[in-house]
C-alpha positions as CSV (number, residue, x, y, z in Angstrom):
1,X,16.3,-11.4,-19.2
2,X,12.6,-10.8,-18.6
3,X,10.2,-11.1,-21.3
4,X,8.8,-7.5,-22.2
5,X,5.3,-8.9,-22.6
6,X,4.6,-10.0,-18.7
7,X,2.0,-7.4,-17.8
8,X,3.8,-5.4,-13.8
9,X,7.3,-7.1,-14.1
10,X,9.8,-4.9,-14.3
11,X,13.1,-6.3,-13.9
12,X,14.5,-4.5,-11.0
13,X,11.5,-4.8,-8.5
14,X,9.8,-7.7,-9.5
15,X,5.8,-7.3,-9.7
16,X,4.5,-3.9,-9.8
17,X,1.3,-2.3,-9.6
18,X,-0.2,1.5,-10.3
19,X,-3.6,2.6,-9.9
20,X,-4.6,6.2,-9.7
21,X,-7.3,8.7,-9.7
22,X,-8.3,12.1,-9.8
23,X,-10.6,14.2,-7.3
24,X,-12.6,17.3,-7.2
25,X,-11.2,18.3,-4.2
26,X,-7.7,20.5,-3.3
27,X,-4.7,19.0,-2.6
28,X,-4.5,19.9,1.0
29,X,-8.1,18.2,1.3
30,X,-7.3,15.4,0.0
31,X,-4.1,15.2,1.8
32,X,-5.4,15.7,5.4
33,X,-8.4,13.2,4.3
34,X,-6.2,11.0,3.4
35,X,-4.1,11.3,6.9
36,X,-7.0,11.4,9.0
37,X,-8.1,8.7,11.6
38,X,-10.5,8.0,8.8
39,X,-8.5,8.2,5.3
40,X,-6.0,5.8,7.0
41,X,-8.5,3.2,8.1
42,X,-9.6,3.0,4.7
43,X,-6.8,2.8,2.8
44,X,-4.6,0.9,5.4
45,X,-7.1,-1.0,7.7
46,X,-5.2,0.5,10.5
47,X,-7.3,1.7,13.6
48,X,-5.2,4.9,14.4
49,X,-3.0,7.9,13.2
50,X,0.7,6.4,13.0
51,X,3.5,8.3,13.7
52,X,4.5,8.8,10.6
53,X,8.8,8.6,11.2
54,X,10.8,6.6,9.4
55,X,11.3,3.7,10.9
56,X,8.0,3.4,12.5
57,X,6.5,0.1,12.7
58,X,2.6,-1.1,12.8
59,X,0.8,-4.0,12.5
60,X,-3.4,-3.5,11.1
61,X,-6.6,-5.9,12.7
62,X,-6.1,-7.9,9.8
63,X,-2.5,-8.6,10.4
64,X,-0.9,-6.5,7.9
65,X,2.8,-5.3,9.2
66,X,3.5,-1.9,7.7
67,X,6.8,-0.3,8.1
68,X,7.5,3.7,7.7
69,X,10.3,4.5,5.2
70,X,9.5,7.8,3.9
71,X,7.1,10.6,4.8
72,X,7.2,13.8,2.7
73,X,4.1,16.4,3.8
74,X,1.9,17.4,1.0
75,X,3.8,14.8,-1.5
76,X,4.0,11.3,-0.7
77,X,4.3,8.4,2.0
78,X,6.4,5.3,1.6
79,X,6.4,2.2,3.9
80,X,7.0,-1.4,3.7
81,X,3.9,-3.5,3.5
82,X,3.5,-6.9,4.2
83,X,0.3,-9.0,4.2
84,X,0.0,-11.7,7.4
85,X,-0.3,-14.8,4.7
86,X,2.8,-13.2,3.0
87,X,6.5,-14.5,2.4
88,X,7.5,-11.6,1.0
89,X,7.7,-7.6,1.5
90,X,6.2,-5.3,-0.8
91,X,6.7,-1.6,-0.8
92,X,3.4,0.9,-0.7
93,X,3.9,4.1,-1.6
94,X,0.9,7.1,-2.1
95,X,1.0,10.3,-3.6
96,X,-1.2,13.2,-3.6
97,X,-0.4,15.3,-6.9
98,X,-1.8,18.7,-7.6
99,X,-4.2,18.5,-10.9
100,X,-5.8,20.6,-13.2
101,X,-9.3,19.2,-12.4
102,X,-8.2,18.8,-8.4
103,X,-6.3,16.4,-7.3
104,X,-4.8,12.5,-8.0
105,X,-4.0,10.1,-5.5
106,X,-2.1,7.8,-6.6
107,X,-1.2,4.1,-5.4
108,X,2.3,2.0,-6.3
109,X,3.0,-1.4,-4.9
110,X,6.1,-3.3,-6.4
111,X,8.0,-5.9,-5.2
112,X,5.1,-7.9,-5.0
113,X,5.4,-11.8,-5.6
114,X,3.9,-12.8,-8.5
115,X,1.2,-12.1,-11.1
116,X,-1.2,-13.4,-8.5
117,X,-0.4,-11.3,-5.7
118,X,-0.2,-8.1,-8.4
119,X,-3.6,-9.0,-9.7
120,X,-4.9,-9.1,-6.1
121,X,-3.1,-6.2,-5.3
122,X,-4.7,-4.2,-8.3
123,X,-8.4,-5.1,-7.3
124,X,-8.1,-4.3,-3.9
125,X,-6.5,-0.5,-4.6
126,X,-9.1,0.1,-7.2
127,X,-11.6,-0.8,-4.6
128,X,-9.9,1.7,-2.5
129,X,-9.7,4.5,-4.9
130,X,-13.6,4.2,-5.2
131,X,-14.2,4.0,-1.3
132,X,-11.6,7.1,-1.4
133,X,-14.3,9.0,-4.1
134,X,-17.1,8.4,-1.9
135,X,-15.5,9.8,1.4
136,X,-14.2,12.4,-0.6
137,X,-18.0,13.6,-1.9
138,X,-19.4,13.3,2.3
């Protein structure tokens, strides 16, 4: 049994981690940002517009192999994610939710190794929330 006091270990999918923020913007702004040659290289590091089918595979500048699993317009985009210095595969999955003061994207990663890899994990998506806010303001 896992001890209920271990801060993004959930018992089914290991290490998890959830960050999330809210933007003046509409929902289908932040979603086609967010899409966009430019909204992807931010948040994914990949150079490009996948194809986003499931099953689609890709592999960022940095080494990062990304997998598409799920692609739902307008909602949310699920896809294996695995950094090059990795053993293990994470999932990634972003949604853009409708708000009363515009519109939260919101970042999940479990299956993530350790409290380590969660913490690194957590810092680098806040990082990316705030790069989001600024692109979002241009």
């Amino acid at each position: 049994m896992i001890e209920s006091n271990i801060i993004g270990l959930t018992e089914d999918t290991g290490y998890q981690i959830g960050v999330r923020k809210t933007y003046p913007v509409s929902l289908h702004a932040a979603w086609n940002f967010m899409f966009s040659y430019d909204g992807i290289k931010l948040w994914l590091g990949y150079k490009g517009v996948p194809v986003w089918k499931k099953g689609q595979e890709y592999t960022t500048k940095t080494g990062t192999y990304l997998c598409i699993r799920v692609y739902n317009e307008l909602s949310h985009a699920r896809l294996a994610y695995k950094r090059k210095d990795w053993e293990n595969t994470s999932t990634l999955q972003i949604r853009i939710i409708a708000a009363k003061t515009g519109t939260t994207i919101s970042i999940h990663q479990e299956k993530l190794a350790d409290a380590e890899q969660r913490e690194e994990m957590k810092l680098h998506w806040e990082k990316v929330l705030l790069k989001i806010g600024t692109a979002l303001k241009d």
